[in-house]
C-alpha positions in Angstrom: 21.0 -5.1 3.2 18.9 -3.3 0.7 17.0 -0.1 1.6 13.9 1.5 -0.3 13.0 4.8 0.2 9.8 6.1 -1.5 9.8 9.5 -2.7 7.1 10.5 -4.2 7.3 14.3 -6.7 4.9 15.3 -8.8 4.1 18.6 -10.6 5.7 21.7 -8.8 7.7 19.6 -6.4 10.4 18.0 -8.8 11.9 21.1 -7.7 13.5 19.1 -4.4 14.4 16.2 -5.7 18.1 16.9 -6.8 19.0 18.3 -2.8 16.7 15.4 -1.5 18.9 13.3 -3.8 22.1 14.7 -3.0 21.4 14.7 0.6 20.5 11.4 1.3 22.9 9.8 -1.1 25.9 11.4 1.3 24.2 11.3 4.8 21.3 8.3 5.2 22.6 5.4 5.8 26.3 5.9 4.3 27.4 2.7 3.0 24.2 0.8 2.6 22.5 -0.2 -1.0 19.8 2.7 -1.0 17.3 2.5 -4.5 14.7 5.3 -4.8 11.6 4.9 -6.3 10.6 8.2 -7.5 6.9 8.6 -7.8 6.8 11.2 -10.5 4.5 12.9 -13.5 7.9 14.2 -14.7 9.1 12.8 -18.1 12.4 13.6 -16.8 13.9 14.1 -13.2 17.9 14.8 -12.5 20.2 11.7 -11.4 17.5 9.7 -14.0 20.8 7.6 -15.1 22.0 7.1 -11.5 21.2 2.6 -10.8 20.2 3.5 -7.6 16.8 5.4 -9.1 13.7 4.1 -10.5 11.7 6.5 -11.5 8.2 5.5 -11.6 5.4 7.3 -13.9 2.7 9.1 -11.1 -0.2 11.3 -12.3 -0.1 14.1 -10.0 -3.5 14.0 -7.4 -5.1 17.5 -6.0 -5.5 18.5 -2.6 -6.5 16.4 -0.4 -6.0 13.2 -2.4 -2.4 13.3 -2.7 -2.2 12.9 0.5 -4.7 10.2 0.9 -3.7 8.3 -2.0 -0.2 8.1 -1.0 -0.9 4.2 0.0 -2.5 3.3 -2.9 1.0 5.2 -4.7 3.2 3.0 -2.9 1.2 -0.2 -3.5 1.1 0.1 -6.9 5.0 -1.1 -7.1 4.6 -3.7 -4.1 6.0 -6.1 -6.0 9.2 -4.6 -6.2 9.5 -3.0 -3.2 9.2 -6.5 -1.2 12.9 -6.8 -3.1 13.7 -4.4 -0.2 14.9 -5.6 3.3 14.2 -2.1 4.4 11.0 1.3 3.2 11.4 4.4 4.3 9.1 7.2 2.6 10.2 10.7 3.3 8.9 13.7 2.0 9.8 15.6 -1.4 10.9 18.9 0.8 12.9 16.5 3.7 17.0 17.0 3.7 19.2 14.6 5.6 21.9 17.1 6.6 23.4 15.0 9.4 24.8 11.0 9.0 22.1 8.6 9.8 23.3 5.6 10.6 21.4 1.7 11.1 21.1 2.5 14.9 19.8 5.7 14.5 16.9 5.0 12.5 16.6 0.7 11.7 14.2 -1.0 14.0 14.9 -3.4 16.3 13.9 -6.7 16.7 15.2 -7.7 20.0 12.7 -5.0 21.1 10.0 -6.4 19.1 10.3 -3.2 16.3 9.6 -3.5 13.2 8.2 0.3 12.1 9.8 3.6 12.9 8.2 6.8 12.7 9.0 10.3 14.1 7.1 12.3 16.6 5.6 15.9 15.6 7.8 18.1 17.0 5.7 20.7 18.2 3.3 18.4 19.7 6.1 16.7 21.6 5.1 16.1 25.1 1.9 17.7 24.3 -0.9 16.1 26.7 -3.7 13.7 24.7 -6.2 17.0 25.0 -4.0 19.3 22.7 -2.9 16.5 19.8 -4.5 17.4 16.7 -5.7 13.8 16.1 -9.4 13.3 14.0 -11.8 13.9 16.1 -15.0 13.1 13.8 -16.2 9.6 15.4 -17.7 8.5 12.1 -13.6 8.7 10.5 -11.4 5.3 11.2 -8.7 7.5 12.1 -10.7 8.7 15.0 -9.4 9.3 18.6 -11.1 10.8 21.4 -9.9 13.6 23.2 -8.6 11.1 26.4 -7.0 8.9 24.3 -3.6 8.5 22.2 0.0 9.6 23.6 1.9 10.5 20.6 1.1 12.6 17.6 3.5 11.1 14.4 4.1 13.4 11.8 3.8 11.8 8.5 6.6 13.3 6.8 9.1 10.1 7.8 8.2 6.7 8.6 9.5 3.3 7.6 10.7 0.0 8.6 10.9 -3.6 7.5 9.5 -4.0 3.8 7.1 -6.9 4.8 5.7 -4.4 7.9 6.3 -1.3 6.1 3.9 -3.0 2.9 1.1 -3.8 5.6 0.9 -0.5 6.9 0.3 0.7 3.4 -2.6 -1.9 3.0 -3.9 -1.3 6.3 -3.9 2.8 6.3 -4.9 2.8 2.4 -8.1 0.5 2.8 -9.6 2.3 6.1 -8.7 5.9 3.6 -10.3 4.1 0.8 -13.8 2.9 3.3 -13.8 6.2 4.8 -13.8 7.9 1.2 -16.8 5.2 0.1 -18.4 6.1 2.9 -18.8 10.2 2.0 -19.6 9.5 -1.4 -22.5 7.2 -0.3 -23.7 10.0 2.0 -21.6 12.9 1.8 -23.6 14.7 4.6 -22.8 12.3 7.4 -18.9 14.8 7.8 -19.0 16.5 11.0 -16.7 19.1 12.5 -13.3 17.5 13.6 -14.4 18.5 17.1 -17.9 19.1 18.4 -17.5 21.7 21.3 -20.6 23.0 20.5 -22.0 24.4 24.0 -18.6 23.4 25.7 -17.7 26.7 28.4 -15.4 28.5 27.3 -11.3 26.9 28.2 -12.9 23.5 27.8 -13.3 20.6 25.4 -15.9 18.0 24.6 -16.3 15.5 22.6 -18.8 13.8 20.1 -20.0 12.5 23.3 -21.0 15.5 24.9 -18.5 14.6 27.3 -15.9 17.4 29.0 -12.4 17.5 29.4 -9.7 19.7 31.2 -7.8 21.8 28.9 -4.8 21.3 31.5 -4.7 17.6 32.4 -7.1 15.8 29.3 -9.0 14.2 33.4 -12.9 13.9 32.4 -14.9 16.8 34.6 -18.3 17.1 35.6 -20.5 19.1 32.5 -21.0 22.2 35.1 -17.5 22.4 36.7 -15.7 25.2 37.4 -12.6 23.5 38.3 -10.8 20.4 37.5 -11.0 17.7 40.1 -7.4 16.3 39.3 -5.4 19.4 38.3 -7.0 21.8 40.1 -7.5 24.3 37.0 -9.9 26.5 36.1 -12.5 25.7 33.4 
């Protein structure tokens, strides 16, 4: 079994790659062929003579776009990475300070798994009202406010290379129409939520429609209670 894990470090943030090194060389999957590919603007990084890194030449992106580039990052060294059985990216600051083992964290395919990502923590058991999800209708990432049930934090995600490699294509080409679509009319962005006239304690969406803070239940536009829950609006 061969594992990937992307890594991707450019200008300031070379700074974590030794621990992140260190850390998941010892704990992540002790035992198991692990190569990282370094995504880097650095001429040099540390553990650069180590077999199990390839470090791979990254001009560094500003704010937003290196986060919405990250797809197009990965994709650039498909070819290699479907040598992988296994992709895990994980962010430059992450440490692995406990052992990880396949169970833990390998998806599995008698369950029909073949991705793994982790929940937000602080938006664990959160109701659909309260996730921070996009809520501009015209993005592709868009979710309305009574819909979704988990909020993933992109910081660690992975899975089989062949699944892992078409979530990449899929996530980078909706980023890349979205972004063609704000050049072509880059007044068309809207506020991620449009309360706008929304009482006080409540939510709507693009809709106009209105939600319960309490439950996410859909209430009437001049209640002064929920229905389901019972709270006050």
């Amino acid at each position: 079994m061969r594992v990937g894990i992307l890594y991707i470090c450019t200008g300031a943030y070379t700074v974590f790659w030794p621990d992140f090194f260190q850390s998941f060389q010892q704990n992540f999957l002790p035992g198991v062929e692990k190569t990282y590919y370094v995504f880097t603007d650095a001429e040099h990084i540390d553990h650069d003579d180590d077999p199990a890194v390839r470090r791979i030449y990254q001009k560094a992106y500003d704010w937003p776009y290196s986060t919405l580039k990250r797809f197009a990052v990965f994709l650039s060294a498909e070819e290699e990475l479907r040598g992988c059985d296994y992709l895990y990216f994980a962010n430059a600051n992450l440490l692995c300070t406990q052992t990880i083992t396949p169970a833990d964290v390998l998806p599995r395919p008698e369950k029909g798994e073949d991705l793994v990502v982790a929940c937000h923590l602080s938006y664990w058991h959160k109701k659909p009202i309260f996730l921070p999800y996009d809520r501009n209708p015209r993005c592709r990432a868009y979710m309305p406010y009574n819909a979704g049930q988990i909020y993933v934090a992109g910081g660690f995600n992975g899975g089989t290379a062949q699944a892992f490699l078409w979530l990449c294509h899929t996530l980078n080409d909706r980023t890349e129409a979205d972004l063609a679509d704000v050049m072509a009319d880059p007044v068309q962005e809207e506020p991620e939520a449009s309360s706008a006239g929304a009482p006080a304690g409540t939510d709507a969406d693009a809709a106009g429609k209105k939600y319960c803070p309490q439950c996410g239940a859909e209430v009437a536009a001049d209640a002064l209670f929920c229905t389901k829950c019972g709270a006050q609006l």
